[in-house]
C-alpha positions as CSV (number, residue, x, y, z in Angstrom):
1,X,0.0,0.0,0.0
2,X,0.9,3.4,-0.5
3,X,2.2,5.4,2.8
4,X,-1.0,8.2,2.5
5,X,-3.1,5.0,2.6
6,X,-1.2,3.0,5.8
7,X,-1.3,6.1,7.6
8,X,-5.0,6.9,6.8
9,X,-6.3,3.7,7.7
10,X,-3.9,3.5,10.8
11,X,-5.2,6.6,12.1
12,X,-8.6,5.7,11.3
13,X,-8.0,2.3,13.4
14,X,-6.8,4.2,16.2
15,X,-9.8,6.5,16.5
16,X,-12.6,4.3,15.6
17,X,-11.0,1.2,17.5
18,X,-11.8,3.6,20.6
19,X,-14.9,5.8,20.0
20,X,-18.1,4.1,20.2
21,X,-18.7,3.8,16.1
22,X,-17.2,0.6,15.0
23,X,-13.7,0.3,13.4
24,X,-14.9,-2.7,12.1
25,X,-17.4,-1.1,9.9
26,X,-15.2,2.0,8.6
27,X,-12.0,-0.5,7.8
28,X,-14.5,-2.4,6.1
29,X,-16.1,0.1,4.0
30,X,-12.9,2.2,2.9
31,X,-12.5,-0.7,0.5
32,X,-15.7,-0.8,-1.0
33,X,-16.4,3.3,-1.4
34,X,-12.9,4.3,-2.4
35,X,-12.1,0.8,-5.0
36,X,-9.2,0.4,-3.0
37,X,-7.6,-3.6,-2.7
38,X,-8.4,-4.5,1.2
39,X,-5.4,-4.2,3.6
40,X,-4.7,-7.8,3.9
41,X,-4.1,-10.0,6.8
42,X,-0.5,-8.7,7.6
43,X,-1.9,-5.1,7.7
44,X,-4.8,-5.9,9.9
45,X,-2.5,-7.5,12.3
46,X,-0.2,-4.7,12.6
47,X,-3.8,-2.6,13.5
48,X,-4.7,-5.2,16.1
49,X,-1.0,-4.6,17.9
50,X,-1.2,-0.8,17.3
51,X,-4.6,-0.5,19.0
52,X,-2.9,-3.1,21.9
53,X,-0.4,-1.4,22.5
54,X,-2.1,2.3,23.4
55,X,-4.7,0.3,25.7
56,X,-1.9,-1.5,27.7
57,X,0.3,2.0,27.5
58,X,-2.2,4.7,28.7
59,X,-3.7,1.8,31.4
60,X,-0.2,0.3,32.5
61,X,-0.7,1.8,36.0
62,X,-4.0,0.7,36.0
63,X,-2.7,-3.2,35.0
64,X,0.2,-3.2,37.6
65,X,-2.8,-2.3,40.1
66,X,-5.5,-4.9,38.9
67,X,-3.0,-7.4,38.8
68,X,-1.3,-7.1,41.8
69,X,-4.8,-6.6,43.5
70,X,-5.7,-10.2,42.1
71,X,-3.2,-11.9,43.4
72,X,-2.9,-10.5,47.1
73,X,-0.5,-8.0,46.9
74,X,-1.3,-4.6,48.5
75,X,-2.2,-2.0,45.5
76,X,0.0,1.6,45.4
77,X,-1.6,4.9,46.7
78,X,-4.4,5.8,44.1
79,X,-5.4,3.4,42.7
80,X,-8.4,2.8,44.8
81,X,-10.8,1.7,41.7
82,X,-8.3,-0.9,40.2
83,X,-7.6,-2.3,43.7
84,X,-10.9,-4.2,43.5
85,X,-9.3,-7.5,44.3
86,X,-11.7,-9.4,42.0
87,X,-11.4,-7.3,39.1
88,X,-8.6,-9.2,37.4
89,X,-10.9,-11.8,37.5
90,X,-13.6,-10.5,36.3
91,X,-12.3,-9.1,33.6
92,X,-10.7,-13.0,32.4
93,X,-14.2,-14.3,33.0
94,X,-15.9,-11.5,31.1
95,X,-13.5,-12.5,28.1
96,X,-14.2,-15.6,27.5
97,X,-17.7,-15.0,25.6
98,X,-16.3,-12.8,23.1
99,X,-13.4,-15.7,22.7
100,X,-15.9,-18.1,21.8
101,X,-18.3,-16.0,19.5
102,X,-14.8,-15.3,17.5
103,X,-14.0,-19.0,17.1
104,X,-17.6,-20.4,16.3
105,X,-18.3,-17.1,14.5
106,X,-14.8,-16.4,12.4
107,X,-16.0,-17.9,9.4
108,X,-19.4,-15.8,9.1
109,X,-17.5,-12.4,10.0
110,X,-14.7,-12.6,7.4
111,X,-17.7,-13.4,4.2
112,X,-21.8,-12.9,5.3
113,X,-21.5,-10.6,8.3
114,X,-19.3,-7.9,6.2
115,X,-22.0,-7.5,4.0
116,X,-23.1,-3.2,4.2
117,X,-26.6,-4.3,5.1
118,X,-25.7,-5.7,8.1
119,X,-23.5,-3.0,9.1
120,X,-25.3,-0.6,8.5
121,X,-28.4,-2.4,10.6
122,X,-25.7,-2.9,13.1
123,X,-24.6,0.6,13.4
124,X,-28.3,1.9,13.4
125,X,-29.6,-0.7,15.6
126,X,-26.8,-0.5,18.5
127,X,-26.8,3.3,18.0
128,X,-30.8,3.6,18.8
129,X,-29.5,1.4,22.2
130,X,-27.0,3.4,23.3
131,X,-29.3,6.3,23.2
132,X,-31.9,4.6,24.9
133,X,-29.3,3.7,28.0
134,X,-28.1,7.6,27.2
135,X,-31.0,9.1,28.1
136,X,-31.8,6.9,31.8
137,X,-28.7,8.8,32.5
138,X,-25.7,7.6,33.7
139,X,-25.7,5.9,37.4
140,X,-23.1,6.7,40.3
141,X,-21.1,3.2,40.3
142,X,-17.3,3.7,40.0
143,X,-14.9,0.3,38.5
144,X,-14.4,-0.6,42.2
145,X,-18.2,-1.0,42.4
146,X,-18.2,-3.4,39.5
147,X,-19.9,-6.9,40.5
148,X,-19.7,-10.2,39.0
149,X,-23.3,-9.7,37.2
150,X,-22.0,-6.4,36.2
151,X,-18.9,-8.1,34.2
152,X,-20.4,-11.3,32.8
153,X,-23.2,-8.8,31.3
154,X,-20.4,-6.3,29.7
155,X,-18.7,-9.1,28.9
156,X,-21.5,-11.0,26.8
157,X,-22.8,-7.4,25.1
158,X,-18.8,-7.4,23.7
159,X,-19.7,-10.8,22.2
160,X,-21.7,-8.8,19.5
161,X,-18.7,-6.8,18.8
162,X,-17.6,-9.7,16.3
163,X,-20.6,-8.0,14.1
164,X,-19.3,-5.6,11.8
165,X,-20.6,-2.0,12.7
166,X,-21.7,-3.4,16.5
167,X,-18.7,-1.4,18.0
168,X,-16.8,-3.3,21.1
169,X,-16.8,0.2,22.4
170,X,-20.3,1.2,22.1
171,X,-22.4,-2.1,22.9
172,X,-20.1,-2.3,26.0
173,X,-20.4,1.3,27.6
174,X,-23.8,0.7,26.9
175,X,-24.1,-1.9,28.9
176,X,-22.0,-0.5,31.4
177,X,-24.7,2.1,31.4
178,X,-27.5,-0.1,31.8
179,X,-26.1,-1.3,35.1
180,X,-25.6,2.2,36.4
181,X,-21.8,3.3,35.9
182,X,-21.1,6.2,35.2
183,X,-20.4,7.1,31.4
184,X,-16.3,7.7,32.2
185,X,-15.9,4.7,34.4
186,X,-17.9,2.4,31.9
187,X,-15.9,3.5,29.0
188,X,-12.6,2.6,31.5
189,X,-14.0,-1.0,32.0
190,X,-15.1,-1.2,28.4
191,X,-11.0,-0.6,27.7
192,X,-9.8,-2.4,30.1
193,X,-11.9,-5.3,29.2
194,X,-11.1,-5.0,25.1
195,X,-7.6,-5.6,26.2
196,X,-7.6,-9.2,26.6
197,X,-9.8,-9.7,23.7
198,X,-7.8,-7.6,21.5
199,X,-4.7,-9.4,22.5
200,X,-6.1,-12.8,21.4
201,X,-7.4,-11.6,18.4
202,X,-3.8,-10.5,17.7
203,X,-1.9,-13.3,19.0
204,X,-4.2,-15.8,17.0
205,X,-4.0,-13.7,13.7
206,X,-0.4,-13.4,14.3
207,X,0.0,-17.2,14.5
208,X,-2.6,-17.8,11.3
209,X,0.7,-15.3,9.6
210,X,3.5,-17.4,10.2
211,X,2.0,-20.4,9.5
212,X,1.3,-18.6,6.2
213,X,5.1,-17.7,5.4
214,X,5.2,-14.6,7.8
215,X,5.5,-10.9,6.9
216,X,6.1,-10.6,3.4
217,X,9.2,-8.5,2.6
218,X,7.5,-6.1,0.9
219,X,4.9,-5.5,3.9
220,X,7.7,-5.0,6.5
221,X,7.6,-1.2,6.2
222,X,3.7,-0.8,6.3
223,X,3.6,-3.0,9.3
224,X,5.4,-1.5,11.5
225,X,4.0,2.1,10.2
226,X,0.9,0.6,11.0
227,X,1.8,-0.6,14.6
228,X,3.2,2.8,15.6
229,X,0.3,5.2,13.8
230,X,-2.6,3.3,15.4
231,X,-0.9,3.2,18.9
232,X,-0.2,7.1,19.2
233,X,-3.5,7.7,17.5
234,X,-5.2,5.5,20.0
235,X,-3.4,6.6,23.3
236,X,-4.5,10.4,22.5
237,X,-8.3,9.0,21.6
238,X,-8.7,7.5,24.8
239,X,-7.4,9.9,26.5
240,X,-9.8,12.3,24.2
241,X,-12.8,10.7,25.1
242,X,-12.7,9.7,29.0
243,X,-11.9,13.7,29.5
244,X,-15.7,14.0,27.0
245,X,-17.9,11.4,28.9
246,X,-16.6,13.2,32.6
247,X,-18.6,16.5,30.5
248,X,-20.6,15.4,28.1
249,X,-23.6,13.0,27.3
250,X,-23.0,10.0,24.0
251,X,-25.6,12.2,21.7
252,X,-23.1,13.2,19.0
253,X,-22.0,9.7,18.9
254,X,-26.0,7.9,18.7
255,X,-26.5,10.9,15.6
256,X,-23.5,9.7,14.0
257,X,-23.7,6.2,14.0
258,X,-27.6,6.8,12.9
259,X,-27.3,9.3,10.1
260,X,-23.7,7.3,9.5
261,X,-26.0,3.9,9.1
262,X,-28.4,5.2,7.1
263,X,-26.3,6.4,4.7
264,X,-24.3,2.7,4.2
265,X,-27.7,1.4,3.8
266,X,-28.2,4.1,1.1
267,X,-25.4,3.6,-0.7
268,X,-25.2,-0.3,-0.7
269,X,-29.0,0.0,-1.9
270,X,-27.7,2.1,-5.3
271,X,-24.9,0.5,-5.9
272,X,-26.4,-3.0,-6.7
């Protein structure tokens, strides 16, 4: 790929990845509006690590706490929330529906479920929910108030983010919502929680590579550009949009992924 094109799609990994509108559906679509050949495996890994690596560098502190809280060790000053001494827990058990929707559902997403119908349904559909759990407002619970019932239900709405145009982001804040967090502190779960997920995703991909041959030489370049873009990209997004929900309500995002739906929907309807 040409460099204007690694770093537009890296960018646009980085911010969508993030921001409750679906990465899945934009990466999917840039393809199809602008004739350009899909990014490839190789590429798509390199996103998976870039948008890995900005969750585990803006919430390192927050990792060092959850997992020393999970295994008995005293957490440092300040880090009251990710102290929870279950969380680590929670957050491995709330994992492990999205891990099996990917395996029994891998073959479906990569050929029916990338259809523009369906994501643009998707982006509607989930949009038009994450209004509805907008507007009950957002409760007073903190991530150290997180239960068990809290993370299992997260955890099975990020199951749905193997739809194209669901958003891991969005269906999981969402929920998060639903069971009274506040919007910041949902969106902090919801990031914490893609970590593992995104991780596997990576790892397996990775593995599916080099049993392929590896990186091809001529990929090398964009790969790493990739890496690197995405990760900056999505470090200053998160950090973007936790300061947003401590202000502001998720309207902007429910219009966009609406009038953003609609117009896929549109556009795969003309272009039969």
């Amino acid at each position: 790929m040409p460099l204007y094109q690694v770093i537009l799609l890296a960018v646009l990994q980085g911010i969508t990845e993030f921001l409750p509108i679906s990465s899945s559906a934009h990466l999917a679509l840039v393809p199809w509006l602008t004739g350009w050949e899909d990014q490839g495996l190789t590429f798509d890994i390199a996103l998976h690590f870039g948008t890995l690596a900005a969750v585990l560098i803006y919430f390192f502190r927050d990792w060092v706490r959850i997992i020393a809280a999970g295994i008995g060790i005293r957490a440092t000053p300040g880090g009251e929330n990710t102290a929870h001494p279950h969380l680590l827990w929670m957050l491995g058990a709330a994992t492990v529906p999205v891990g099996i929707a990917g395996i029994l559902g891998k073959d479906a997403v990569e050929t029916t479920l990338r259809s523009p119908y369906v994501i643009g349904f998707m982006l509607i559909a989930v949009g038009l929910l994450m209004g509805w759990a907008d507007r009950l407002g957002q409760g007073p619970r903190k991530l150290g108030d997180v239960t068990w019932t809290d993370a299992l239900a997260i955890g099975a709405a990020q199951a749905l983010a193997i739809i194209p145009g669901t958003s891991r982001s969005g269906i999981t804040i969402t929920t998060g919502l639903f069971r009274r967090m506040e919007r910041a502190e949902a969106a902090r779960f919801s990031f914490l929680l893609s970590t593992p997920a995104i991780g596997g995703a990576a790892v397996l991909a990775f593995r599916d590579l080099m049993n392929a041959g590896g990186i091809p030489s001529g990929e090398a370049a964009a790969f790493v550009a990739g890496i690197l873009v995405s990760a900056l990209t999505g470090c200053l997004v998160i950090s973007f949009f936790l300061k947003f929900l401590r202000k502001f309500s998720l309207k902007f995002f429910v219009a966009y992924r609406i009038i953003f739906g609609i117009l896929v929907l549109a556009l795969a309807f003309f272009r039969r």
